[in-house]
C-alpha positions in Angstrom: 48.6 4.8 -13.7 50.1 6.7 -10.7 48.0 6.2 -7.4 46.5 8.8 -5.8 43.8 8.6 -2.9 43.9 9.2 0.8 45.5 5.9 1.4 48.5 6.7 -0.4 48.9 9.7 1.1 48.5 7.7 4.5 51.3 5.4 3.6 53.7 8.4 2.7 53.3 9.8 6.1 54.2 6.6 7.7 57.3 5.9 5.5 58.5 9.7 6.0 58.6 8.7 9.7 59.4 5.5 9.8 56.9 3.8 11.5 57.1 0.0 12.4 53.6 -1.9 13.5 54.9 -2.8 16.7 54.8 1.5 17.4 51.2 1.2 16.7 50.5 -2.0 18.7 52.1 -0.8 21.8 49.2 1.9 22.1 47.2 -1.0 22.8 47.6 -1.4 27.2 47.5 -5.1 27.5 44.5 -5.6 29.3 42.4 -4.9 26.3 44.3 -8.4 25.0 42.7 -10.5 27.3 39.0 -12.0 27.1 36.8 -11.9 30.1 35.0 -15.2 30.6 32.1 -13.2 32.1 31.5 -11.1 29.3 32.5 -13.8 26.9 29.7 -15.7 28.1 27.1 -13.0 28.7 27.8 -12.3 25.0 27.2 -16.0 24.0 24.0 -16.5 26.2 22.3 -12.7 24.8 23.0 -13.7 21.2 21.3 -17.1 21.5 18.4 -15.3 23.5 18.1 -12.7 20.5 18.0 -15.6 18.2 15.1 -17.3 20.2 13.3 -14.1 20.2 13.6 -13.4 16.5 12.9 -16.4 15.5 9.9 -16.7 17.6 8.7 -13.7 16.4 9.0 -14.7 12.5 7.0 -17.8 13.3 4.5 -15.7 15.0 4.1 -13.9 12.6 0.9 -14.2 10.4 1.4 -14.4 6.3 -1.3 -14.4 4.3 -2.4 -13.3 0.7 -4.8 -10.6 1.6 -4.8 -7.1 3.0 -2.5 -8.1 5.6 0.6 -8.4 3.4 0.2 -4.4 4.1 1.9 -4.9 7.4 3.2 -8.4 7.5 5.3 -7.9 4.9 7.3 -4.8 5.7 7.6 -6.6 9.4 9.0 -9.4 7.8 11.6 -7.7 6.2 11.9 -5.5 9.5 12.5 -9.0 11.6 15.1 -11.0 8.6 17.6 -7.9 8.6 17.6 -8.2 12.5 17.4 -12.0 12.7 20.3 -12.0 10.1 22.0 -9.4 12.0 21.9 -11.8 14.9 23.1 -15.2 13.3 25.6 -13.1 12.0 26.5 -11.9 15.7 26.3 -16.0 16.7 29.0 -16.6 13.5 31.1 -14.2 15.0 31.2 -15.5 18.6 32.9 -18.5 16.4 35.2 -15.4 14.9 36.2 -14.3 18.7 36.7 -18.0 19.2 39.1 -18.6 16.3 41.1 -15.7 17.7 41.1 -17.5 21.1 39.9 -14.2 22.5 36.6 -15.7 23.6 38.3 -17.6 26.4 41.5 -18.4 27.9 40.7 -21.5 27.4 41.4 -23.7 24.4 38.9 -26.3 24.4 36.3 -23.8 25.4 36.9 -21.8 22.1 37.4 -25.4 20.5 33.5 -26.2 21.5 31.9 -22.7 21.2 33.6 -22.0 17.6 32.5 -25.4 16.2 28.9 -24.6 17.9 28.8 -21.5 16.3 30.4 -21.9 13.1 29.1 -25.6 11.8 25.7 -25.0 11.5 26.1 -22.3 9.1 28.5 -24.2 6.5 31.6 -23.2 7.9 34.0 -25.8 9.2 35.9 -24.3 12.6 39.3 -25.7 11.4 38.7 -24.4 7.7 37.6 -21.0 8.8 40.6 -20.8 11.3 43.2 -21.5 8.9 41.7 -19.5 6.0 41.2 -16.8 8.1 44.8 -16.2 9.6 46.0 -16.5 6.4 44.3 -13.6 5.4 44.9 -11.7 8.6 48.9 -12.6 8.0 48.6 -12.1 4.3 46.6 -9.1 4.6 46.0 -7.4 0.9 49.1 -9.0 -0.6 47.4 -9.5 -4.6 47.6 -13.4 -5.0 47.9 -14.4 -1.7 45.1 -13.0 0.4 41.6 -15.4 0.4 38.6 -13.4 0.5 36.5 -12.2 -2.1 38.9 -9.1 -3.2 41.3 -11.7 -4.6 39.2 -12.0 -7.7 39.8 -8.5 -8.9 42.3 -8.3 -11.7 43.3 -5.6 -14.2 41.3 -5.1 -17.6 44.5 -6.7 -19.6 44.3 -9.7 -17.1 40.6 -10.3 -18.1 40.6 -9.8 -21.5 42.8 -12.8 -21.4 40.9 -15.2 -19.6 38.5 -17.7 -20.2 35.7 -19.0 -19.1 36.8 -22.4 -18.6 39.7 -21.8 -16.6 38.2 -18.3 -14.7 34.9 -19.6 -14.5 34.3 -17.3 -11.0 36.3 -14.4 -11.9 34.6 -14.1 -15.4 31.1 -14.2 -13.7 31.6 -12.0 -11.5 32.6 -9.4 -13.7 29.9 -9.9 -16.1 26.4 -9.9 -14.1 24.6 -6.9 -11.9 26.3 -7.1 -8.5 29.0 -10.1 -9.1 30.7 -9.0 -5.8 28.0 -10.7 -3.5 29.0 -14.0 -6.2 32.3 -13.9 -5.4 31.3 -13.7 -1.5 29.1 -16.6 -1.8 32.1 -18.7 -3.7 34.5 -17.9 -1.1 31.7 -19.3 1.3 31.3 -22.5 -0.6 35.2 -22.8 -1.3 35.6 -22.7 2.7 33.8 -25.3 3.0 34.1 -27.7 0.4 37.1 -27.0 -1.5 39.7 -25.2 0.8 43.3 -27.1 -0.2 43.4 -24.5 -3.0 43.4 -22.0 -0.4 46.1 -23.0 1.5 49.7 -23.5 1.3 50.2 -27.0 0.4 52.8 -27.8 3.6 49.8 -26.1 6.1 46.7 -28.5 4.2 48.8 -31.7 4.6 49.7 -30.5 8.4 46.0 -30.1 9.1 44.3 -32.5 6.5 43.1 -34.7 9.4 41.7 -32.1 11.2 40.3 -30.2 8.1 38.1 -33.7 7.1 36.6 -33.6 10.6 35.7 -30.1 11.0 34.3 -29.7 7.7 32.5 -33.7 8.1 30.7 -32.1 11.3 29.9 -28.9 9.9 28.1 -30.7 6.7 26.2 -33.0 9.4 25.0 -29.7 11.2 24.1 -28.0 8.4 22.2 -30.8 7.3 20.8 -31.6 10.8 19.7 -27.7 10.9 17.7 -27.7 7.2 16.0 -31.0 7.7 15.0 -29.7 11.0 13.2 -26.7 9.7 11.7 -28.7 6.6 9.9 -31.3 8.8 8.8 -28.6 11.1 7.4 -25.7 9.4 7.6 -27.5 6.0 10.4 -26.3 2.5 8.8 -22.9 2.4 9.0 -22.7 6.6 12.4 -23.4 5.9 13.4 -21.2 3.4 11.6 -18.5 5.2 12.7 -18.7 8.8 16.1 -20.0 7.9 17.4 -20.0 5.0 16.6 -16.3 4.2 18.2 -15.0 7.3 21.2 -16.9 7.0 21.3 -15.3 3.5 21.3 -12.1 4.6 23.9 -12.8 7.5 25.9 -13.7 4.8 25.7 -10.5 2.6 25.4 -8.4 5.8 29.0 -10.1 6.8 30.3 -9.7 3.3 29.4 -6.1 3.3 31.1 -5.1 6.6 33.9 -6.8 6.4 34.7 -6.4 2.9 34.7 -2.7 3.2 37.2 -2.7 6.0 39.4 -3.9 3.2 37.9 -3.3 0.0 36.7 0.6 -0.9 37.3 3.2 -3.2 40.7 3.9 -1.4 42.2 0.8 -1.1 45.2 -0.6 -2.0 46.8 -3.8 -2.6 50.5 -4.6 -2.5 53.0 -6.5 -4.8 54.6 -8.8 -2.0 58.4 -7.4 -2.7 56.6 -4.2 -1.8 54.4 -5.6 1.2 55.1 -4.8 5.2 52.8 -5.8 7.8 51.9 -1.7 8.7 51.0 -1.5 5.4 48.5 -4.4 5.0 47.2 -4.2 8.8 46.8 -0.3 8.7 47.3 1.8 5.7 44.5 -0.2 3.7 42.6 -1.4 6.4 39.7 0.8 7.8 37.1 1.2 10.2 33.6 2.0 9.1 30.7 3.1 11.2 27.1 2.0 11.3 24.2 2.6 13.6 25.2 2.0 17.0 22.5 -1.2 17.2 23.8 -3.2 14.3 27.3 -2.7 15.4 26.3 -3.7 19.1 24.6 -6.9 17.3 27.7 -8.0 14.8 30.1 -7.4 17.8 32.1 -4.5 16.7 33.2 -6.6 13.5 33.0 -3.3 11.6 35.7 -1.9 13.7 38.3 -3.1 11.8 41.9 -1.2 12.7 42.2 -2.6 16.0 41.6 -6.1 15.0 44.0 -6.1 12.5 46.6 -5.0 14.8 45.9 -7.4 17.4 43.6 -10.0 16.8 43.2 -11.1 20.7 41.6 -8.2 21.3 38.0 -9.1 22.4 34.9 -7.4 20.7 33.7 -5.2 23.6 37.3 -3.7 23.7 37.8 -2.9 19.8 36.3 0.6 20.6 37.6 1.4 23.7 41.7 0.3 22.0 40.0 2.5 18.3 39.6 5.4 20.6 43.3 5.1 22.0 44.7 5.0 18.3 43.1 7.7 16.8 44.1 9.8 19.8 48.0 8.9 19.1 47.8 8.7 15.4 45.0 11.4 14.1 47.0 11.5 11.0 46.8 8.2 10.0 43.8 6.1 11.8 40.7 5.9 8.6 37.7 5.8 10.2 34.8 6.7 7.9 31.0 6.8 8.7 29.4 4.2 6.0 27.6 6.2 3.0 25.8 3.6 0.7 27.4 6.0 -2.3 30.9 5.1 -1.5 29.8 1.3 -2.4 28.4 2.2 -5.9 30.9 0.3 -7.5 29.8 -3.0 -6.0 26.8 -3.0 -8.8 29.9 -3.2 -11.3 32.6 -5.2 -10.4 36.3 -2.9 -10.9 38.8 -4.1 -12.5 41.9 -2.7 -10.6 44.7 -0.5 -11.8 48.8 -1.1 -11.6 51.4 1.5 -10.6 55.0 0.3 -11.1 56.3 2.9 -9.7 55.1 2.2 -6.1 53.9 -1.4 -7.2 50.6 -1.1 -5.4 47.1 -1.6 -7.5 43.9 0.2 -6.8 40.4 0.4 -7.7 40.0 1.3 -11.6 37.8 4.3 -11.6 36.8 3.8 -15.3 34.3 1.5 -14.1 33.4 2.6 -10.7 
């Protein structure tokens, strides 16, 4: 099946001219590479403020089964989307950490990433490693970690198994098996990650793996037992469980789409080049200005790619830059829930030898 989306198009505009990455990056001044402690910090202490105030306000908040329910409820929901929107903010402080854009500093984003990240059944170490794989590996089918590596073409699944593809074959067969896949990345990072590296980089780090992932399981751990003895199982599967639940999709959904949409394209690795997998199927998408403010500019997606030591609060300011110099080629699309109806169906994806790039399969978008 030949490919043809905007994407495409994209990519024969940059081959025509020749464009390397490094004519991209160099758009970028270099003071938007840097962290500033102050705002690092001022970032870290607001998002653990919001989290104190959210989740002061859920326990606050009066549930009963009467009447009530009329306005409790809808503020509940109201109060998890923020709350989750917030722990997923606090995740992603760990995120600027991993990228040592947080601080200059190593052993500061050493501390702060394992704070932020091990309560919420990540290991620091694990996420690290995982994650610059992916941002070094970006959309190369077979070699790229997150959740879009479990799409294969229909000939591919009609020849697996259930035994064997256990994850991929769910996936595809129940209402919405994209969030699955999502949650089984999650669990694989932090429970079963050698899979997910290259063998010579999980023996280099296997001592460091054990103990991030040991400390994370102890947090994690700490952080449910704390809830349950304090506001009791439900208490914790309301106030905490819930919103972390909803971090999780909430992440999944804005960070998947900077990858994963109805235009992407994935690459054969004879056929890979760093512009294509950091910029010719990697996008930006826009949401309301609040939730972006609260997820740090995650969904700002282009820039990050490019440079990953570029700190949240200057992702917009370096977007703005490249889409002034390249117009032609920056994708930056405002989010429309329609453009994500084919997560209710996972979609198989398509093959072109000819360019050897796949794509969504629109027979079952």
């Amino acid at each position: 099946m030949r490919i043809s989306n905007p994407s495409k198009d994209i990519d024969d505009i940059i081959q025509e001219r020749g464009l390397r990455l490094q004519d991209v990056i160099k758009v970028i001044p270099p003071k938007y590479k840097k962290p500033q402690e102050w705002r690092s910090w001022l970032c870290f202490f607001r998002v653990i403020a919001s989290m104190a105030l959210c989740l002061s306000l859920l326990l606050s908040l009066p549930l009963s089964w009467d009447q009530s329910l009329l306005w409790t409820l809808p503020s509940l929901l109201i109060l998890w989307l923020i709350y989750g929107a917030v722990l997923l903010g606090f995740f992603l402080v760990g995120h600027e950490c991993g990228h040592t854009s947080f601080s200059k500093y190593s052993w500061v984003n050493q501390i702060v990433g394992h704070l932020c990240m091990a309560p919420f059944f990540n290991g620091f170490h694990t996420w690290v490693l995982t994650h610059n794989h992916h941002h070094t590996r970006t959309q190369i089918r077979g070699e790229d970690v997150d959740w879009s590596s479990h799409l294969v073409t229909d000939e591919e699944l009609a020849q697996m198994n259930w035994k064997d593809n256990f994850a991929i074959k769910l996936g595809y067969s129940i209402p919405f098996g994209i969030f699955f896949w999502i949650f089984w990345n999650a669990i694989q990072r932090g429970s079963r990650v050698r899979p997910m590296l290259r063998p010579n980089i999980y023996e280099r780090n296997r001592t460091v793996l054990n103990r991030s992932n040991r400390l994370m399981i102890l947090c994690t751990t700490s952080v449910y037992a704390l809830f349950w003895v304090q506001t009791g199982f439900w208490g914790m599967i309301l106030y905490h469980h819930i919103p972390i639940s909803i971090a999780s999709l909430l992440g999944g959904i804005m960070v998947s789409i900077g990858h994963a949409n109805i235009n992407s394209i994935w690459f054969e690795q004879k056929n890979w080049s760093p512009i294509r997998g950091q910029l010719v199927s990697t996008y930006d998408y826009r949401f309301p200005k609040w939730l972006e403010f609260l997820v740090l500019n995650i969904n700002i997606h282009i820039p990050h790619h490019l440079c990953v030591r570029i700190p949240w609060y200057h992702l917009k300011k370096a977007a703005s830059l490249l889409q002034k110099e390249f117009p032609d080629i920056y994708q930056n699309h405002n989010f429309r829930w329609k453009d994500m109806a084919w997560i209710v169906r996972a979609p198989t994806i398509s093959y072109d030898p000819d360019s050897g790039m796949y794509q969504l399969q629109n027979s079952r978008t």
